[in-house]
C-alpha positions in Angstrom: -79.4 -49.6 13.1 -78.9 -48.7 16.9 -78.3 -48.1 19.2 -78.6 -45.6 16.5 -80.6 -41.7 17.0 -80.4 -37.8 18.1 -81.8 -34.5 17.5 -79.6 -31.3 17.1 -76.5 -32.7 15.3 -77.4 -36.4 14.2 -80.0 -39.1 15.0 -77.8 -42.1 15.8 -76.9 -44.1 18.5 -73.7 -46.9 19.0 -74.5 -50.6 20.0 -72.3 -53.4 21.1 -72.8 -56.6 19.5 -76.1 -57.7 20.6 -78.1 -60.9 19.8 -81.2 -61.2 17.5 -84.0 -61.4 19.8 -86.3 -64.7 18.8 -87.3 -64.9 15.8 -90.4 -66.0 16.9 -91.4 -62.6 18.5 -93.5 -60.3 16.5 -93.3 -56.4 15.9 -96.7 -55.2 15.4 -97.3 -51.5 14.6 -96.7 -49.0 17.1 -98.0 -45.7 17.1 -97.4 -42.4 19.0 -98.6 -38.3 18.7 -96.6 -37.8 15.5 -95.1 -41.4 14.4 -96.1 -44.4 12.8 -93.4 -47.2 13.8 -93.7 -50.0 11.0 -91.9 -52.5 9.2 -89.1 -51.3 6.7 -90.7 -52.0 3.2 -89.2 -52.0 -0.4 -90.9 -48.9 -1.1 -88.9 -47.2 1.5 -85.3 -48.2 -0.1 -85.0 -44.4 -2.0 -86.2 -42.9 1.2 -83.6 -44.8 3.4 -81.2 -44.5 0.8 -81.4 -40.7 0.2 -81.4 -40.4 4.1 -78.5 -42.7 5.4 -76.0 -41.8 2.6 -74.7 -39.1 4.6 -71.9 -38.8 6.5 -73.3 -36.9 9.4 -75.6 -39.3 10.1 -73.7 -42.5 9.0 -70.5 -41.2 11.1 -72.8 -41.6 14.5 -74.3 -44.6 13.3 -72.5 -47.9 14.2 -73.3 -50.2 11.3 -74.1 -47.8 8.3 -71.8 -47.7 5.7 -70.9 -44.6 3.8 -71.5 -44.1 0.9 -74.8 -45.9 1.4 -76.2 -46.9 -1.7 -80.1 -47.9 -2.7 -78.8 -51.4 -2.6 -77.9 -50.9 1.0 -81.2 -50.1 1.6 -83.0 -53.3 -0.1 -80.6 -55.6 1.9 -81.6 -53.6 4.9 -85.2 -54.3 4.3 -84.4 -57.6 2.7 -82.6 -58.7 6.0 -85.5 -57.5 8.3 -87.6 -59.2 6.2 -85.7 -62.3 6.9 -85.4 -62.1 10.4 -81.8 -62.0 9.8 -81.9 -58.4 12.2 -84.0 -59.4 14.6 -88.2 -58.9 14.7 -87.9 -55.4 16.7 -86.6 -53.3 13.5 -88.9 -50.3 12.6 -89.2 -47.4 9.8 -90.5 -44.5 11.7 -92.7 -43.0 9.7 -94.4 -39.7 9.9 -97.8 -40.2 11.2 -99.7 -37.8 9.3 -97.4 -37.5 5.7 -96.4 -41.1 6.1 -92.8 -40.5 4.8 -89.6 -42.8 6.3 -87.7 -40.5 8.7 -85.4 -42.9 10.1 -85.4 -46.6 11.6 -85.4 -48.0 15.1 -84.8 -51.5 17.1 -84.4 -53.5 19.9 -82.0 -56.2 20.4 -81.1 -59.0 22.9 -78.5 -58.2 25.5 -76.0 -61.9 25.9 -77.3 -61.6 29.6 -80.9 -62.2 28.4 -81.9 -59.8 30.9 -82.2 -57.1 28.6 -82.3 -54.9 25.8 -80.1 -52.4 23.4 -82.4 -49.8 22.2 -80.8 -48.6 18.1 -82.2 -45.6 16.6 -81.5 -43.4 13.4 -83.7 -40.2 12.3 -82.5 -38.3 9.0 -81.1 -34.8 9.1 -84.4 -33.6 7.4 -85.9 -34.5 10.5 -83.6 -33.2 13.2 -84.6 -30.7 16.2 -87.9 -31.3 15.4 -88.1 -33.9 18.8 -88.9 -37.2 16.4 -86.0 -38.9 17.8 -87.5 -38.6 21.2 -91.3 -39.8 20.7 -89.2 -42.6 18.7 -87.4 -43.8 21.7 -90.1 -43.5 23.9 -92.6 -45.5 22.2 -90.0 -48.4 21.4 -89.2 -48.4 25.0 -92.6 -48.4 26.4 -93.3 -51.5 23.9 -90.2 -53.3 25.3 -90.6 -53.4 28.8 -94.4 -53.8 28.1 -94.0 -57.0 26.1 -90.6 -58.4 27.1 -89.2 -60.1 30.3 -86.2 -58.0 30.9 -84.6 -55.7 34.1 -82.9 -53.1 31.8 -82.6 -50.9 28.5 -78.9 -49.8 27.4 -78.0 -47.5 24.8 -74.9 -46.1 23.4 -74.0 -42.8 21.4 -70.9 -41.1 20.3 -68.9 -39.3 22.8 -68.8 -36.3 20.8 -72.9 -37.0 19.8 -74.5 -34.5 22.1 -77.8 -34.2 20.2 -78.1 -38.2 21.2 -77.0 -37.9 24.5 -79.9 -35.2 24.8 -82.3 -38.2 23.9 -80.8 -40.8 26.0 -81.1 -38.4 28.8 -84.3 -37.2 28.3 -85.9 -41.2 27.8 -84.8 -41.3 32.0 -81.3 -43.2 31.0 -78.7 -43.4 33.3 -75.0 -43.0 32.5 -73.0 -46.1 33.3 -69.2 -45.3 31.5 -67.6 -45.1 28.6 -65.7 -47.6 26.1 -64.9 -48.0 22.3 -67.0 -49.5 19.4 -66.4 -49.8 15.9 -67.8 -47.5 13.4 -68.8 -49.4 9.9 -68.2 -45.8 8.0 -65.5 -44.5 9.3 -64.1 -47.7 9.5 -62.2 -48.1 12.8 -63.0 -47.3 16.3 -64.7 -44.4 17.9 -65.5 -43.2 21.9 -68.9 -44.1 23.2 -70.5 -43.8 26.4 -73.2 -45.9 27.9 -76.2 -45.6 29.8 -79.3 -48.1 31.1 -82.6 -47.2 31.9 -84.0 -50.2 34.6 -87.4 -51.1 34.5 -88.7 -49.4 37.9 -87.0 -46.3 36.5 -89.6 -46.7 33.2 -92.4 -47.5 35.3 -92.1 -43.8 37.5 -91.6 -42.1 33.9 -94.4 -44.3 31.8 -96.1 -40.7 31.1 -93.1 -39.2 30.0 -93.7 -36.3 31.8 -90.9 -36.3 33.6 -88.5 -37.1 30.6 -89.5 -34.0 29.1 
């Protein structure tokens, strides 16, 4: 997924290659104001599907082909399931309708010292600040839980809705490089930016992020 979300254009973020974090680590549920954060299940697959087969929001996502078909979706959730992406993959779900709205994960940074934070909401969903409250409560839950110095994430030069996010979750910018894009199959501008966990810990209320 990665690092893959946004709110006024599309929810999705850009992520280098990143490691699996151990399988042996857990994702239990997470919950926030609005969102349910949860496994990805099978009865999600026509929700993700419907969602991620479109181009706006597959174009800013690193790793989602287009066109993205239902089976897509139950090797997305089959792979999860597997531990084949990692234990820190999440559907957020709408808290109080509990529909699928878009996924979100953590992954190992090579250094071991950190974190890539992926994120995805569908266009249903956008400027409606879900993206956000997404990021935020996957963050919180990885410096809470994990040993590590540093959360990165990466959007789309051109993705300012995603920047917007980034921004507002307190991350810094650090530069800009290239990263391939599954859908529109070659390369594509992204810029960079970490959020270090003494900068988290004066932000843990959010308030200022807001």
């Amino acid at each position: 997924m990665q690092t893959q979300l946004k709110e006024s254009q599309s929810q999705g973020g850009f992520r280098s290659e990143m490691r699996p974090l151990p399988l042996e680590l857990s994702s239990p549920i997470l919950v926030s104001e609005r969102l349910i954060l949860r496994a990805p299940e099978m009865a999600d697959t026509n929700a993700i599907a419907h969602l991620a087969n479109n181009m706006n929001v597959a174009a800013m996502v690193s790793r989602m082909p287009h066109p993205y078909t239902t089976k897509d979706a139950e090797n997305f959730v089959a792979r999860v399931a597997s531990g084949a992406m990692g234990k820190c993959v999440y559907a957020v779900t709408e808290a109080e309708t509990r529909k699928f709205m878009g996924a979100c994960s953590l992954e190992a940074h090579d250094t071991g010292r950190g974190l890539e934070l992926g994120y995805w909401i569908g266009e249903t969903y956008w400027n409606r600040g879900f993206a956000t409250e997404a990021a935020q409560t996957l963050i919180d839950f990885g410096f809470r839980h994990f040993d590590v110095d540093f959360i990165d994430a990466r959007c789309r030069v051109m993705n300012i809705a995603s920047r917007r996010v980034i921004q507002k979750c307190g991350f810094q910018f650090q530069g800009t490089g290239m990263a391939g894009s599954l859908a529109l199959g070659g390369m594509v501008a992204v810029e960079w930016f970490r959020l270090d966990r003494k900068t988290w810990g004066s932000l843990r209320a959010w308030g200022g992020a807001r």
